[in-house]
C-alpha positions in Angstrom: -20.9 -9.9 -17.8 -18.7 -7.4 -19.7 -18.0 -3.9 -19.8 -19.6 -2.4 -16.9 -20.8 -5.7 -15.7 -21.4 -6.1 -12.3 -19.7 -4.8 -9.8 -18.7 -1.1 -11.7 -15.8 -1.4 -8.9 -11.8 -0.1 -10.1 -9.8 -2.9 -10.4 -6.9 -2.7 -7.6 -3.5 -4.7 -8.8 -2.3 -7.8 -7.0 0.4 -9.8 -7.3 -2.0 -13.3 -7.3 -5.5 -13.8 -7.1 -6.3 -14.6 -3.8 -5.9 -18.4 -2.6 -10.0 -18.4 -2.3 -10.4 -18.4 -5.5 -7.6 -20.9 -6.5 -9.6 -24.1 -5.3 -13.2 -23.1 -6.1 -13.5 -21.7 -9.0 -15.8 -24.0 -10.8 -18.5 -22.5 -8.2 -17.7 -18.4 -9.2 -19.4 -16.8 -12.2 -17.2 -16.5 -14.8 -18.0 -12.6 -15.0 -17.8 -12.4 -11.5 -14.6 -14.5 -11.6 -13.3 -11.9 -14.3 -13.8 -9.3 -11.7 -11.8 -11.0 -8.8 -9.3 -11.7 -10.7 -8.8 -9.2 -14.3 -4.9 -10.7 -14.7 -6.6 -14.5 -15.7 -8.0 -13.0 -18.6 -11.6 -13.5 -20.3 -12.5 -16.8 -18.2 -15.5 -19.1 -20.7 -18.3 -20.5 -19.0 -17.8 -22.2 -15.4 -19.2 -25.5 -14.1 -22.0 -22.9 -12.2 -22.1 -20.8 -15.6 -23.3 -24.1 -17.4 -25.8 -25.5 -14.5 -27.6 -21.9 -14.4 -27.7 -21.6 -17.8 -29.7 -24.7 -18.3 -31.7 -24.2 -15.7 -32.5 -20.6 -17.1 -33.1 -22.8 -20.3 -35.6 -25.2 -18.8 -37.7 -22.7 -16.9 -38.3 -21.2 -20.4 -39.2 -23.8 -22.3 -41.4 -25.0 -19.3 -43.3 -21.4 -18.8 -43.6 -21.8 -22.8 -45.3 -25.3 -22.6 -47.7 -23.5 -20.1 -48.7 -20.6 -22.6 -49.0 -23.3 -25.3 -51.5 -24.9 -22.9 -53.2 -21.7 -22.8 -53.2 -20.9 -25.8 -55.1 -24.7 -27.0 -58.3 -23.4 -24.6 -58.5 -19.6 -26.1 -60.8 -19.8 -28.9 -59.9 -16.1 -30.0 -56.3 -17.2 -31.5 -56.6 -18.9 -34.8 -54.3 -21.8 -35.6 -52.1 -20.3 -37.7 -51.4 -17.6 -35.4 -50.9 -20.0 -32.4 -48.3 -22.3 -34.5 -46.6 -18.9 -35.3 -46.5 -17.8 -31.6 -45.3 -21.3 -30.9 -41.9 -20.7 -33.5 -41.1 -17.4 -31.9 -41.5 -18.5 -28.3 -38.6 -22.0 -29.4 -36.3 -18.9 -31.5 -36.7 -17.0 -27.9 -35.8 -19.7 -25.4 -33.0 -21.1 -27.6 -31.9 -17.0 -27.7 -31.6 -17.4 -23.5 -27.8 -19.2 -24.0 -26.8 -15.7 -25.3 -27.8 -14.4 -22.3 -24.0 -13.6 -20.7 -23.0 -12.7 -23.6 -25.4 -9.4 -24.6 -27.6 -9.5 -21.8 -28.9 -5.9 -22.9 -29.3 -7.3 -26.2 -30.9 -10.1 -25.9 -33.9 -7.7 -23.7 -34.3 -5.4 -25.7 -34.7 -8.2 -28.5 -37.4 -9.7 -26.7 -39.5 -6.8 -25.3 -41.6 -6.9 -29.2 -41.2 -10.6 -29.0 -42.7 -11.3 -25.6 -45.6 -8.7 -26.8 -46.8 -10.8 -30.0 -45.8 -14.4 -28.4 -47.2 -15.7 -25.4 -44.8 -18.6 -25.7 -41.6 -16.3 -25.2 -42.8 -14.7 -22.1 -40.6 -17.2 -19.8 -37.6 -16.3 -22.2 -38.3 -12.3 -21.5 -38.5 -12.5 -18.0 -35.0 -14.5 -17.9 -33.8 -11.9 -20.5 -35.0 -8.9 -17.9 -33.4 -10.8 -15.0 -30.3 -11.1 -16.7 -30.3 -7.4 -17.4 -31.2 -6.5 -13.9 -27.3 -8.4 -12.9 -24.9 -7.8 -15.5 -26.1 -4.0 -16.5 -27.1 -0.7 -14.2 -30.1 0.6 -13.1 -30.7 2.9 -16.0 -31.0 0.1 -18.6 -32.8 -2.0 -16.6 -35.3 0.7 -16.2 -35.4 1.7 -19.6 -36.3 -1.7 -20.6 -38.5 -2.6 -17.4 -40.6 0.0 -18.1 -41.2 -0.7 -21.5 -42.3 -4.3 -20.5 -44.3 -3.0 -17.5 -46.3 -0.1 -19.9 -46.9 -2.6 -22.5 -48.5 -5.2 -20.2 -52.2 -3.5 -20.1 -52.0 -3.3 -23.8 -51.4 -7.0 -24.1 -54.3 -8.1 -21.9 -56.1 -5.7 -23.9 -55.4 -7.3 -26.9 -55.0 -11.0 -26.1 -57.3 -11.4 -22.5 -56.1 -14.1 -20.4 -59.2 -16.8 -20.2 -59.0 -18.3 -16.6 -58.3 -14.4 -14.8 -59.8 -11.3 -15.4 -58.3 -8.2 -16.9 -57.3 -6.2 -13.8 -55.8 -9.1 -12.2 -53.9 -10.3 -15.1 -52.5 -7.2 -15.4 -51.6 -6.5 -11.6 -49.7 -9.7 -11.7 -48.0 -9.1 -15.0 -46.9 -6.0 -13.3 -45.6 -7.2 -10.1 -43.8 -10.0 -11.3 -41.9 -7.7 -14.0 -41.4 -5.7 -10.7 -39.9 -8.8 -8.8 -37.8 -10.0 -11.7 -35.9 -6.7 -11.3 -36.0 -6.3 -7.7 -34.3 -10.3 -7.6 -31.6 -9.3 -10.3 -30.7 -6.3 -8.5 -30.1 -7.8 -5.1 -28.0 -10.8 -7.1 -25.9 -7.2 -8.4 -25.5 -5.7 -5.4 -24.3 -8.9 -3.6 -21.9 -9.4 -6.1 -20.7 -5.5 -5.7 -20.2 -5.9 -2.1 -17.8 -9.0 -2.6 -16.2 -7.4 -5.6 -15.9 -4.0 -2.5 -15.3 -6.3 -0.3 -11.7 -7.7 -2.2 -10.9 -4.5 -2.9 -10.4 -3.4 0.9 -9.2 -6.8 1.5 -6.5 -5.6 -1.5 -6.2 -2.5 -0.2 -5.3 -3.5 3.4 -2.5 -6.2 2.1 -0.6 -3.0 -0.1 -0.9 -0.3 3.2 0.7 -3.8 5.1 3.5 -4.3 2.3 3.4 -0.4 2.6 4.0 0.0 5.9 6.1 -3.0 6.7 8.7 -1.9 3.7 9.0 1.6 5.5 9.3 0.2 8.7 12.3 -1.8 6.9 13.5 1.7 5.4 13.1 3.6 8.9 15.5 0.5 10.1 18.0 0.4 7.8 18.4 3.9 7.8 18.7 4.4 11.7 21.3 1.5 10.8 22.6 3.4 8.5 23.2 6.5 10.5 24.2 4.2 13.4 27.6 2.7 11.2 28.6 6.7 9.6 28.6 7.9 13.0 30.8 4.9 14.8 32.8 3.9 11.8 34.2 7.5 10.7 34.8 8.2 14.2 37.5 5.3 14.3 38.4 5.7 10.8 39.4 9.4 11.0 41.6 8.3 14.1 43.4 5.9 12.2 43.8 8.3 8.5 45.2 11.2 11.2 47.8 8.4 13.0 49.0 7.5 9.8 49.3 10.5 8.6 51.2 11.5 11.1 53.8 8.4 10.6 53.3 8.8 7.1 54.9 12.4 7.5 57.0 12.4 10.2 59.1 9.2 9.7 62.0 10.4 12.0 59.3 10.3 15.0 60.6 9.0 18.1 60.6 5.7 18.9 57.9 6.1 21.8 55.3 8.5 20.0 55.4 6.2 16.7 54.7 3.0 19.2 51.8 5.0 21.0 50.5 6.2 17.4 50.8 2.7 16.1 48.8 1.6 19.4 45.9 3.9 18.8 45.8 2.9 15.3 45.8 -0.8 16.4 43.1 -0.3 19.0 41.1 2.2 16.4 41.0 -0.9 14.1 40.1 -2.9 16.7 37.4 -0.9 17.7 35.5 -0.4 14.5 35.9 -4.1 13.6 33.9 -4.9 17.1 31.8 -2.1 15.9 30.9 -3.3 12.4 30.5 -6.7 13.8 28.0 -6.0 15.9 26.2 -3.8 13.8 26.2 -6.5 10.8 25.0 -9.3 13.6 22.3 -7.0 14.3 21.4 -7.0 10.2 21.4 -10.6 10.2 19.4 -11.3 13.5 16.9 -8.9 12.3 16.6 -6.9 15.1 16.2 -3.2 16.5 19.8 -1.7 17.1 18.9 -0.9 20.6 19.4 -4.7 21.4 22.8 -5.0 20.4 25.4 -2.9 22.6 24.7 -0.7 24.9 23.9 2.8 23.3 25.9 6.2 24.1 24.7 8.4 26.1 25.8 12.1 27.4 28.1 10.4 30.7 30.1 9.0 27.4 30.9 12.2 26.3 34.5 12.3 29.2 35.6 9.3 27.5 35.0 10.1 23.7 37.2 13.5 24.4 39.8 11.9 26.2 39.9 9.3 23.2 40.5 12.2 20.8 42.8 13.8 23.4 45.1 10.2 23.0 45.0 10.9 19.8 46.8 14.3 19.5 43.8 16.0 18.9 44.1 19.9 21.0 40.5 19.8 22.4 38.7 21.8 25.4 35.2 20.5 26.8 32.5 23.1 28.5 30.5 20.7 30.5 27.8 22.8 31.8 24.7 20.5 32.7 22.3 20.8 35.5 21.9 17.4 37.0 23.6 15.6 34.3 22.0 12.4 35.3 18.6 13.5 34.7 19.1 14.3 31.1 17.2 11.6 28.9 18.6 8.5 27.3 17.3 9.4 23.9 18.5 13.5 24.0 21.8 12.2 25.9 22.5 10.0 22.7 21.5 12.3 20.3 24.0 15.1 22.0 26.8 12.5 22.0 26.4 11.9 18.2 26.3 15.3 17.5 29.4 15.8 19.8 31.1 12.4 17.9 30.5 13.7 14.3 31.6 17.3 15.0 34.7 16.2 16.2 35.1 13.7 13.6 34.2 16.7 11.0 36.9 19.2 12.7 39.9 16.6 12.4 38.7 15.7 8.7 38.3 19.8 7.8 40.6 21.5 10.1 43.4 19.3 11.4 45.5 20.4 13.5 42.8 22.9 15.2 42.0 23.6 19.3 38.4 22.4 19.0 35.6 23.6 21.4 32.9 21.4 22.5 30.5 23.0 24.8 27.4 21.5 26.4 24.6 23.2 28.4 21.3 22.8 29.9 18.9 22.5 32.1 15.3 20.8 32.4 13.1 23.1 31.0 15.4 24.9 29.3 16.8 22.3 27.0 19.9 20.9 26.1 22.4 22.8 24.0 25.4 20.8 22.1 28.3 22.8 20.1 31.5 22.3 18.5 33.3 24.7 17.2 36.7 24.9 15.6 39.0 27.8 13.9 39.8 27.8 10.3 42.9 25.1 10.0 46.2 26.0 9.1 47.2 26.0 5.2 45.7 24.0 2.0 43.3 21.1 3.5 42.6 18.4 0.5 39.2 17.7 0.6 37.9 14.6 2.1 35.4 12.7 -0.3 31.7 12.3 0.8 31.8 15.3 2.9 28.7 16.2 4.2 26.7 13.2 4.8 26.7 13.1 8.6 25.6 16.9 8.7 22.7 15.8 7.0 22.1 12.5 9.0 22.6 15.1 12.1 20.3 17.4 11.1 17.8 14.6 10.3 18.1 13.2 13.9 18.2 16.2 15.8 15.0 16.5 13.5 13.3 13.3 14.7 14.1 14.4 18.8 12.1 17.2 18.1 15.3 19.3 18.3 16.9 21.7 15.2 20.2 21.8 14.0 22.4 24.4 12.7 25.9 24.4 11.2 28.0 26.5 8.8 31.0 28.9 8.6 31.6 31.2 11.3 33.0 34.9 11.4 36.6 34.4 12.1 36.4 31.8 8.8 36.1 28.6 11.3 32.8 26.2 11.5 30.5 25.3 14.0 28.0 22.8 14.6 25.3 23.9 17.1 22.0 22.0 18.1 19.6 22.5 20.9 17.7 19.6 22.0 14.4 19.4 24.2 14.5 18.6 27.7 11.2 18.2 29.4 
């Protein structure tokens, strides 16, 4: 089978042939084997291949023994022509081993030959058969046809002595009719195995597909999980030591309660990165590590920067805080965590804002807002990732986000968040 053999069906790539195939292959067809598996390469004849082949052989020779029979007891063929029709029909069943190779060939080869030689009708018909699985409909009726319209000419010429004319014919015809109809159903089986591993193909990539963007989804909630933690603590600690770092003649008591905040910072985001590299290794949501932030942790995040030395006011306007859902109260802390860590990056030194409002129904609205700072800032490298991972998971709550300069030359960071 080659070209468009059976099974006409688009290869789809895979890493392996599939393990069915591995252990059995002696039993495939070597064109159908091609077809399951195209990365093997052009496979020669199976164990199957070489059984059928003979068998096709035999049933020639045997349905040529038969016509020779016939042929002895019909007084109308002279001898010379008989020993003639004899040669042909041994040249066309030696031609059936060339069957896989030009099945289309080898038919159209044999349509004359079967018409002259009553010895190579066994050899046509496993010619036709072989056409009817390796090639499509249109050659197979193209040549079936031919056979079929010259089979009342044949009779015509050369009557068959045991059956009449009409009969002979009639049976020449359906069994020309059956020879296709048999090839056929052998094509179509194989197409609906070769259709068959190609949804079975299909179904393992969408898996791999799906299963490497669930990994993607994961790391990147990971991912968005360590910015917004780890440069909380870490802008705590570059604003403590900046401030030792510049004011060396510090009291005694604030550079101990500076150097305690930067101890307990470090502290902090260690415990944080721990746990957040535990849960890469374990493999698991993040949700089953420590318990997740939500808006009641918003007191203690601005007292934290408060310790700090960080000038902040809170708006805290919430109707029945407790109400507000896990998932929108984490969200708003984040967003409330990253502006803050934003402001004392961009604008240090600042009186920040943080307002929150809300209501069920109504929604829940987070902002922080901070004046321009005070003087030259230097800027602060990888600025602007967490706006983007905020945006992305106000996004993803079904919330928006919105952030840029505001009049007075300060910034603000503004997101409103559904709240059924």
């Amino acid at each position: 089978m080659s070209g468009d053999d059976a099974g006409q069906a688009s290869p789809v790539p895979t890493a392996q042939t599939p393990a069915l195939f591995t252990g059995r292959r002696w039993f495939i067809p070597s064109a159908l084997l091609h077809e399951l598996d195209p990365d093997a390469g052009r496979p020669g004849r199976t164990a199957r291949d070489w059984v059928v082949d003979f068998a096709c052989f035999v049933v020639a020779v045997l349905l040529g023994a038969v016509a020779i029979e016939a042929l002895s007891r019909n007084p109308r063929v002279p001898d010379g022509l008989a020993v003639l029709d004899q040669v042909m029909g041994a040249l066309a069943c030696a031609a059936v081993w060339l069957r896989r190779r030009w099945p289309l060939g080898l038919a159209v080869a044999l349509t004359p030959v079967t018409f002259v030689s009553d010895t190579a009708g066994g050899a046509g018909v496993i010619a036709l058969f072989t056409l009817a699985v390796h090639r499509p409909f249109r050659y197979v009726a193209w040549v079936g046809g031919v056979n079929a319209a010259l089979v009342p000419l044949f009779y015509w010429l050369r009557p068959d002595v045991d059956m009449p004319y009409l009969v002979s014919v009639v049976f020449a015809v359906l069994l020309t009719v059956a020879i296709v109809g048999w090839g056929m159903f052998v094509r179509a089986k194989r197409q609906l195995l070769l259709s068959l591993r190609d949804r079975a193909r299909r179904a393992e990539t969408e898996a791999r597909l799906r299963a490497e963007q669930a990994q993607r989804l994961a790391r990147e909630a990971i991912a968005r999980e360590m910015h917004d933690v780890l440069a909380h603590r870490l802008t705590l600690l570059s604003v403590h030591a900046g401030a030792l770092e510049f004011r060396p003649d510090a009291p005694p008591a604030e550079t101990a309660r500076a150097a305690g905040v930067i101890r307990e910072s470090a502290h902090e985001a260690l415990q944080d990165l721990r746990e957040i590299i535990g849960v890469l290794r374990a493999g698991e949501p993040d949700d089953a590590g420590r318990p997740q932030p939500t808006l009641a942790a918003l007191d203690p995040l601005v007292a934290e920067s408060r310790e700090a030395g960080m000038k902040l006011s809170l708006h805290h306007h919430v109707t029945d805080p407790a109400a507000v859902p896990s998932s929108v109260g984490r969200t708003a802390y984040r967003i409330a965590q990253e502006g803050l860590t934003n402001a004392r990056k961009h604008a240090p030194g600042t009186e920040v804002t943080v307002s929150v409002t809300g209501a069920p129904g109504d929604g829940l609205t987070v902002s922080v807002r901070n004046p321009p700072p005070e003087g030259e800032v230097p800027p602060v490298p990888g600025s602007g990732q967490g706006l983007i991972g905020l945006t992305e998971r106000a996004t993803l709550a079904g919330g928006r986000l919105e952030h840029g300069p505001t009049p007075d030359g300060g910034f603000e960071v503004r997101a409103w968040l559904p709240w059924s």
